[in-house]
Phi, psi and omega in degrees: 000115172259126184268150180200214215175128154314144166276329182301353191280348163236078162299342200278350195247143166323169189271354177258341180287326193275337157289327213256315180297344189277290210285334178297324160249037163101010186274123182293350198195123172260157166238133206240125170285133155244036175138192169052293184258330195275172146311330211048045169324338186221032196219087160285114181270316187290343186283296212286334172277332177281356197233089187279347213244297185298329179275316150338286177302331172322302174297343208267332181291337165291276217293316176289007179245009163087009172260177177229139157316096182304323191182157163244152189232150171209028189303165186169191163253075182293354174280359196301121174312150166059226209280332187284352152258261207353262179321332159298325184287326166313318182285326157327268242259346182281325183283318172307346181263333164351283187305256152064282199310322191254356205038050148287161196217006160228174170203127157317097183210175162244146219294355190062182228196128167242164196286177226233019172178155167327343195234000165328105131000288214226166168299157172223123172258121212244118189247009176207159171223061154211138006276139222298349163317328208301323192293339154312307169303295187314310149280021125302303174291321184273344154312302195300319191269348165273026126297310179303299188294300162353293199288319196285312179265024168288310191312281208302325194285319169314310172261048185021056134294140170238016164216150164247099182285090188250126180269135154331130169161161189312165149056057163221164173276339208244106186216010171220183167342287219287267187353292167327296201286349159284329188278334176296321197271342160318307200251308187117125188309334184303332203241306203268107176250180181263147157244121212263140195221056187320332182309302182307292181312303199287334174303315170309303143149041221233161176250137179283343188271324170300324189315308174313306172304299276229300198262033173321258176337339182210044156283115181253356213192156149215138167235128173238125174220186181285148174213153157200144153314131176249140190309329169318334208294327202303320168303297218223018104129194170232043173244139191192140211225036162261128145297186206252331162323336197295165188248169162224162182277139159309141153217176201284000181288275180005294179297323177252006154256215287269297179310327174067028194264187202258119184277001150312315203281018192216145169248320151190144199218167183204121182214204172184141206226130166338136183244004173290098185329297193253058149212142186234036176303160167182157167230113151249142198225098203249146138310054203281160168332122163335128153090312190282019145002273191269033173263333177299346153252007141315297187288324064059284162297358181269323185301303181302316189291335182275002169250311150342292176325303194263001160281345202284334211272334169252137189286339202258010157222033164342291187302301206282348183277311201270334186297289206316291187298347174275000197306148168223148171249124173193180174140185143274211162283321186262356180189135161218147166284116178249138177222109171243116169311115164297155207300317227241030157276139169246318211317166189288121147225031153247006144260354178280314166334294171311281192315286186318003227222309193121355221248000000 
C-alpha cells in the first residue's frame, strides 16, 4: 500500500508547491483532479493531452519529488440530462486519454444520476421504493445509464484504463454494495470497481468495514478522511438537505476534539459553529470548572492558533484566517467566552462580548 493526496486539497499551490508538500510528509504518490467536480488545479486536461512537452515536465516535477500518479479524477455526472452530462463525458473521455499519455491505469469517478423521465431537466435520486412510483423512475433510470457506462467504459478500455474507481455517494445512481454490483454486471467487472471512501458510508448509515469485506476483489482505490455524525442527525436522520453553511450546536464530542479542552475543566457550555470548512464563525459560552478558568482560555487560545494555521495553507480562505486571528476571548471566573465572525459578519462584536461579559 503506498500513501498519497488529492492535489486538489492544496489548490492554492502550484504543482511543484504541491509536490514538495507531498514529499515532506513522506508521501509516495498523488491523484490529479481533471475536471467536472474537481478544480483541476494542476491539470490543463486540453494542454496536457495535446502537449507531449508539457506531460513530460508534469512527470519530471512528481518525480524529482519521489512521486508517482496513483489515479486521476474526473467525477462528475456524466448521466446529467443534455449538454451538462455531455460534457462531463467529454472530460471522462479527455481523462481516459490522459491516463493513456501517462500511464496510469486507474481513474476515479462517479457513477453520476440521470433525471427520473425523457423529459427531466435535471437529476432525481430516488433512496426508497414507496411510494410505488419511485420503482417506475428507477427503471428508468437504469434503462437510461447502462448504455451510457457501456460506452464510457468501451472508451477507457480503448485507452488501457484497466480500473474505473467508482466512489461512493449521495445523489449518485451508483452509491452502495448493491448498485455496483448491478452496474458491474451490466457494464462489466473486468473494469468497474470501487474507491472505497469510508467517510461517505459512514453518513450514509452504511459499515465500511462489511462494505470492505463484500467488495474485497474490486477495491481499486481508497480515499480517507474525517468524518463524524452531528448530534442532529439523531433528529432529522442521516440523509438531510442543510448546506454545509448551516451552523450547527456545539456538542461535547466537539468541545474535547476540536477544541481539546478536559471535560473536567468545564462545567457546562453552549454554542454554535459554521458547518462550512471555510468559514470558521462560531459563538461559544463556556462555565468552566472551579480555578479552571484560564486553563479554558488558554487552551481556546491554542484552538485559535491552530486554526489561524490551517486557514493559513488556503488562499481561497484569506477572510475565515483574518476572522481566526481577530478572535475574542475573554470572560471570567463564572464564564468565558470565544467569538470568531463569520466571513459575511460586520458587526462591533467586541463591544457586544462585553456587554454580555458585564465589562
Amino acid at each position: 500500500m503506498k500513501l498519497g493526496l488529492v492535489t486538489d486539497s492544496l489548490v492554492d499551490r502550484s504543482l511543484a508547491e504541491a509536490a514538495a508538500v507531498c514529499r515532506g510528509l513522506g508521501l509516495e504518490q498523488v491523484e490529479l483532479g481533471c475536471g467536472n467536480w474537481s478544480p483541476a488545479p494542476h491539470v490543463d486536461l486540453k494542454g496536457l493531452t495535446a502537449d507531449a512537452g508539457a506531460r513530460h515536465r508534469l512527470l519530471d516535477t512528481l518525480g524529482e519529488n519521489g512521486l508517482t500518479i496513483s489515479a486521476l479524477n474526473c467525477s462528475g455526472n456524466p448521466l446529467f440530462p443534455g449538454e451538462k452530462g455531455a460534457g462531463d463525458r467529454a472530460v471522462a473521455e479527455g481523462t481516459f486519454l490522459l491516463a493513456e499519455q501517462l500511464g496510469v491505469e486507474t481513474v476515479v469517478m462517479m457513477s453520476g444520476l440521470p433525471g427520473g423521465c425523457p423529459e427531466d431537466r435535471t437529476p432525481t435520486w430516488i433512496v426508497t421504493s414507496w411510494p410505488p412510483e419511485t420503482e417506475e423512475i428507477l427503471r428508468y433510470q437504469w434503462k437510461a445509464a447502462v448504455p451510457v457506462w457501456k460506452a464510457l467504459a468501451a472508451r477507457a478500455r480503448d485507452h488501457g484504463v484497466k480500473r474505473i474507481a467508482l466512489e461512493f455517494h449521495g445523489w449518485q445512481l451508483v452509491y452502495n454494495v448493491e448498485t455496483l454490483r448491478r452496474l458491474r454486471s451490466e457494464v462489466g467487472d473486468d473494469i468497474l470497481g470501487v474507491n472505497l471512501d469510508p467517510s461517505h458510508l459512514f453518513w450514509m448509515g452504511a459499515d465500511p468495514v462489511e462494505v470492505a469485506r463484500a467488495l474485497a476483489d474490486c477495491i481499486y482505490h481508497v480515499h480517507i478522511k474525517d468524518v463524524r455524525l452531528e448530534p442532529a442527525a439523531g433528529q432529522n436522520t442521516l440523509l438531510d438537505t442543510n448546506p454545509i453553511s448551516n451552523q450547527f450546536e456545539i456538542a461535547a464530542m466537539n468541545i474535547e476534539y476540536d477544541f481539546g479542552l478536559q471535560a473536567e475543566d468545564v462545567v457546562s457550555y453552549k454554542g454554535v459553529k459554521s458547518n462550512d470548512n471555510g468559514d470558521a464563525g462560531l459563538v461559544l459560552a463556556i462555565q468552566p470548572a472551579a480555578g479552571k478558568a484560564q486553563d479554558v482560555m488558554d487552551t481556546l487560545k491554542t484552538y485559535q492558533q491552530d486554526q489561524v494555521a490551517f486557514y493559513g495553507n488556503y488562499a481561497e480562505f484569506a477572510q475565515a484566517q483574518s476572522n481566526v486571528e481577530n478572535a475574542i476571548i475573554d470572560g471570567g471566573d463564572d464564564l468565558v467566552v470565544m467569538v470568531i465572525a463569520s466571513n459575511d459578519c460586520s458587526s462591533d462584536l467586541t463591544s457586544a462580548v462585553k456587554d454580555v461579559l458585564g465589562k
